[in-house]
Wavefront OBJ file of the C-alpha trace (Angstrom):
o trace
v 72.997 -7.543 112.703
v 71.839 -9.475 115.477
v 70.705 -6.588 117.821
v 68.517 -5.497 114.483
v 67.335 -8.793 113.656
v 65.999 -9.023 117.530
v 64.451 -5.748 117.727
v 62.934 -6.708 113.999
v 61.272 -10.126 115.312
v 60.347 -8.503 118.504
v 57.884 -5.521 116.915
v 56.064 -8.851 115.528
v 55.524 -10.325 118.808
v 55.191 -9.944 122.878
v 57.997 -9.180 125.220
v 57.858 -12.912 126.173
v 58.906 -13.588 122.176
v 61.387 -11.418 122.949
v 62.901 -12.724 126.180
v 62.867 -16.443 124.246
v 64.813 -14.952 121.391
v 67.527 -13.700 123.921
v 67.786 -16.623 126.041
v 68.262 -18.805 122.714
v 70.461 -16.775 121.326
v 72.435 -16.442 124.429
v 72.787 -20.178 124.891
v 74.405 -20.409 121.083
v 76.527 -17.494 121.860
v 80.393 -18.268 122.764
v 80.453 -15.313 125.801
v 83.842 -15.578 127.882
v 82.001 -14.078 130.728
v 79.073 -13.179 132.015
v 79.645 -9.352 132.162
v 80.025 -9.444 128.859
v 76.556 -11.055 128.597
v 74.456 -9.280 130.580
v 76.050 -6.272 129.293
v 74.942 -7.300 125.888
v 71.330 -8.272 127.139
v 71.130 -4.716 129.381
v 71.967 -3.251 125.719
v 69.242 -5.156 123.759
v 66.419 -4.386 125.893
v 67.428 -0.863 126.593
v 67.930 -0.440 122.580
v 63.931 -1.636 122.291
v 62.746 0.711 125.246
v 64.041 3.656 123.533
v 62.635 2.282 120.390
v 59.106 1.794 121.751
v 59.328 5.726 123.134
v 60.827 6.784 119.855
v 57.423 5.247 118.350
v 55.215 6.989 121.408
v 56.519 10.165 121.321
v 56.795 9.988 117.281
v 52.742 9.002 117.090
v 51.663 11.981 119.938
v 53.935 13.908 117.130
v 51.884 13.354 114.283
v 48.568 13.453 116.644
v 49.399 16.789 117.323
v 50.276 18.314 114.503
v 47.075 17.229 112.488
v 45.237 18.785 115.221
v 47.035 21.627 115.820
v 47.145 23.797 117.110
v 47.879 21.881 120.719
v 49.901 24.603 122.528
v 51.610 24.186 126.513
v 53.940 22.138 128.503
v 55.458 18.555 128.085
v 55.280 17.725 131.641
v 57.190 14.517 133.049
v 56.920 12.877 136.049
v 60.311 10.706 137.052
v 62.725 12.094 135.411
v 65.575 9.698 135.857
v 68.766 9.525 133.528
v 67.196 12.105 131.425
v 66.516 9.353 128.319
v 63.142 9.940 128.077
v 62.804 13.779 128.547
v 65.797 13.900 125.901
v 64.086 11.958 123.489
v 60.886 13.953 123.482
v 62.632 17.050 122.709
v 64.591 15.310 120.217
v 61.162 14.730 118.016
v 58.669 17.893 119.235
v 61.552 20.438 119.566
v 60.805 20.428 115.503
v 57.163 21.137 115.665
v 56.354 22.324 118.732
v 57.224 25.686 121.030
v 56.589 23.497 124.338
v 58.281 23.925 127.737
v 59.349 21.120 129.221
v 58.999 20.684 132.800
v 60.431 17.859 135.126
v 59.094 16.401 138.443
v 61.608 14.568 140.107
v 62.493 14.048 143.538
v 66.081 13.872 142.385
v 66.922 11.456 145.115
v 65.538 8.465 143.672
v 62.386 6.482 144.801
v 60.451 7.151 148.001
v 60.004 4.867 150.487
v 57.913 1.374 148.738
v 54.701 0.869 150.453
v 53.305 -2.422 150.692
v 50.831 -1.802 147.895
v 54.069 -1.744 145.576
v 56.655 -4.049 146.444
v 58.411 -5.351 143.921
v 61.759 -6.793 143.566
v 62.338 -4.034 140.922
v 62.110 -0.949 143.217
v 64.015 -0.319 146.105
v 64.108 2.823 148.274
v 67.184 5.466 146.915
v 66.570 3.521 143.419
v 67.227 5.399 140.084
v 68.857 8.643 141.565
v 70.099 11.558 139.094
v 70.754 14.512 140.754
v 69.056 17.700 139.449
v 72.378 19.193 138.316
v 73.008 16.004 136.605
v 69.843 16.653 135.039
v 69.956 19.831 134.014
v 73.544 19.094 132.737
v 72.544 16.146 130.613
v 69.625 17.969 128.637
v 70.680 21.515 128.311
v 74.224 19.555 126.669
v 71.573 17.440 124.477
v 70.345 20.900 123.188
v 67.507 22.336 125.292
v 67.886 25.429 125.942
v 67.835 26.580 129.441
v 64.401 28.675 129.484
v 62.048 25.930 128.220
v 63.391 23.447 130.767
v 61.833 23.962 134.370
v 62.709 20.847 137.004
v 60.629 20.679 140.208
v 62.249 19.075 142.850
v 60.998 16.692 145.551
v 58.693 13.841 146.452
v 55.219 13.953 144.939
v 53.508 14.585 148.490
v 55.654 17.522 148.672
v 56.248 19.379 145.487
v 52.796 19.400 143.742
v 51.200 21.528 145.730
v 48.992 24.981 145.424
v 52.827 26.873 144.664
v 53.640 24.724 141.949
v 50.043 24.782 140.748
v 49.963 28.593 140.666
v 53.642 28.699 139.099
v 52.606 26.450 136.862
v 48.993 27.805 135.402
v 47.401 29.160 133.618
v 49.540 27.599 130.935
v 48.012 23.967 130.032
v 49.671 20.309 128.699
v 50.256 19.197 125.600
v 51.694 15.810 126.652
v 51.575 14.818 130.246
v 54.347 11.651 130.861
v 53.544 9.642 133.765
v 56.925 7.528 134.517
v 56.109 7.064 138.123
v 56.831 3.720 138.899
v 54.350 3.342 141.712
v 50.741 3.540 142.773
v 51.323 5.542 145.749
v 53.381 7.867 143.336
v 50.596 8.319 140.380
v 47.850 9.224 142.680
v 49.101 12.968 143.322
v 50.418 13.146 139.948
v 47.277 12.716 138.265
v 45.458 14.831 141.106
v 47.765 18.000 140.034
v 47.727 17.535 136.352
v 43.744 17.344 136.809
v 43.469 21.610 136.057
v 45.939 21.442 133.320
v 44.128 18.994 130.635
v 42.647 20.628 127.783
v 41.010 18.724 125.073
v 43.798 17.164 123.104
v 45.931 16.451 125.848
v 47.782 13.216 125.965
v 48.582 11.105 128.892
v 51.152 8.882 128.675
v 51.185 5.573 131.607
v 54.963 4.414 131.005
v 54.700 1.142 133.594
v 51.293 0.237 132.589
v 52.199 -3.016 132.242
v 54.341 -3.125 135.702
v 52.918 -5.527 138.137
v 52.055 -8.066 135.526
v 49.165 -5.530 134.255
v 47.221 -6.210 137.212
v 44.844 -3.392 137.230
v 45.129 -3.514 141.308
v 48.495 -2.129 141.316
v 50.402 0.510 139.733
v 49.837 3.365 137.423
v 46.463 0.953 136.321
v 44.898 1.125 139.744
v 45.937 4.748 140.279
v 43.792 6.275 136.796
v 41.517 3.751 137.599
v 40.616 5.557 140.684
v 41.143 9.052 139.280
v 38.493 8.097 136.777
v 36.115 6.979 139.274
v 36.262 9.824 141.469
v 36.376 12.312 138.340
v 33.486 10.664 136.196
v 33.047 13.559 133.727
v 36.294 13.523 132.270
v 36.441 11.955 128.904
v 39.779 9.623 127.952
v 39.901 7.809 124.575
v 42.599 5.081 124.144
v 45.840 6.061 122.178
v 48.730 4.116 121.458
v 49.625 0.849 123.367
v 53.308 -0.516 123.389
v 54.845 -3.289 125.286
v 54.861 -1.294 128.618
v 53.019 1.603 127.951
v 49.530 3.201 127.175
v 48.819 6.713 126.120
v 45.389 8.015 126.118
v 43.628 11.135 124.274
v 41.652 13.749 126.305
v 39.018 14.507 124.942
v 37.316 17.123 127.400
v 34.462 16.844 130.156
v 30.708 15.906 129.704
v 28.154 18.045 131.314
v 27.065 16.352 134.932
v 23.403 15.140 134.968
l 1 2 3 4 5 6 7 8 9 10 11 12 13 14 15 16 17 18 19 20 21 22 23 24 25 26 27 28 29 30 31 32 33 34 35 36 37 38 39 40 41 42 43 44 45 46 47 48 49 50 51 52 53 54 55 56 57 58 59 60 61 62 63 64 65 66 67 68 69 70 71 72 73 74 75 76 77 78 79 80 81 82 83 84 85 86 87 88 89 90 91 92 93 94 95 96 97 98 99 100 101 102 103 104 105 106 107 108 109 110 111 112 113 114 115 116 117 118 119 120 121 122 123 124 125 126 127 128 129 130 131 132 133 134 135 136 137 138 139 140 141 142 143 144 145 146 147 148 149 150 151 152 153 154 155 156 157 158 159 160 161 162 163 164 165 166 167 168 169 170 171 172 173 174 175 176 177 178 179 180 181 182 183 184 185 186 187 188 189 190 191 192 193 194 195 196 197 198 199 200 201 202 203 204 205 206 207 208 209 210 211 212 213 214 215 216 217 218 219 220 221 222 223 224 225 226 227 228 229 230 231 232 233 234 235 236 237 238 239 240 241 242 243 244 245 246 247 248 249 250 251 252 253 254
């Protein structure tokens, strides 16, 4: 009842009402150790991250499905642990004939640049292997032909091959989960020729980087909108540490 009550009190408020109901309730807690705590903490906040997806993904459902039809790949970029990837064909799977297609490098995160240092990410950090991968959905209840995996580091892997493999099929959902600025820049330059109106782009660390539209995912479609002017993006949903947005098409150049 306490995990529920938390999550309940936290949809209410801001992640910072949510880290002062855990540290109160921690302090009035009688924990023997502190394993057992920060096990129980790792538990809560993972338990509303899944719930804040479940919302995403459940919202993009009912988007498209009134405007249907919205045919074409759920593509995801960092693929990690297979949570998120899982949980979108847990709610489209029902609605939607969509491939699902995973960028990873499979060895964790690249080397951090300077533009993104943070304590958070560390070279080698959150590493699944791609048989891991493929083992984790596929048991979750993919089948095997609508999952595709592309392996290796941005820089590498989304290039004209990929493209071509990839086309002239477009994106229903694209799910940036990228972590980094110097990540999200080739991402969004290779998902640029597979928008079609209706498309919706998903930021998962929007908010990384204290939201400071300098860093990140931010500064990265910041750019990408600057240097791509025509392209039309209305705001979607917004969660604690995500955005979506809502492409709408592109406007005739003057």
């Amino acid at each position: 009842m306490i995990r529920e009550e938390i999550l309940r009190r936290a949809y209410d408020g801001s992640p910072e009402v949510l880290k002062k109901i855990v540290r109160t309730l921690l302090r009035r807690m009688p924990f023997t150790r502190v394993a057992q705590r920060d096990r129980w903490v790792r538990e809560v906040y993972y338990q509303f991250g899944q719930d804040e997806r479940r919302r995403m993904f459940m919202s993009i459902a009912r988007f498209c499905h009134i405007n249907r039809p919205i045919e074409g790949y759920y593509f995801e970029f960092g693929s990690h642990g297979a949570h998120t990837i899982r949980l979108a064909f847990e709610i489209f799977h029902h609605l939607f004939d969509w491939t699902y297609v995973a960028f990873d490098s499979f060895e964790g995160l690249p080397e951090i640049s300077t533009i993104d240092q943070q304590q958070i990410w560390q070279k080698g950090k959150l590493k699944t292997s791609e048989d891991d991968f493929i083992r984790v959905v596929t048991r979750h209840g993919m089948p095997k032909e609508k999952l595709i995996t592309i392996n290796g580091f941005y820089k590498d892997s989304l290039n004209g091959e990929t493209r071509s493999k990839l086309l002239p099929q477009k994106a229903a959902v694209v799910y940036v989960d990228c972590d980094l600025y110097e990540s999200t820049v080739p991402v969004l330059r290779f998902c640029k020729d597979f928008l079609q109106r209706g498309t919706i782009l998903v930021f998962d660390d929007w908010n990384c980087f204290h939201g400071d539209p300098a860093r990140g995912e931010r500064l990265a479609f910041g750019e990408f909108r600057r240097d791509n002017p025509t392209l039309i993006f209305e705001d979607f949903v917004v969660t604690n540490e995500a955005k979506a947005f809502i492409f709408l098409g592109e406007r005739e150049s003057a």
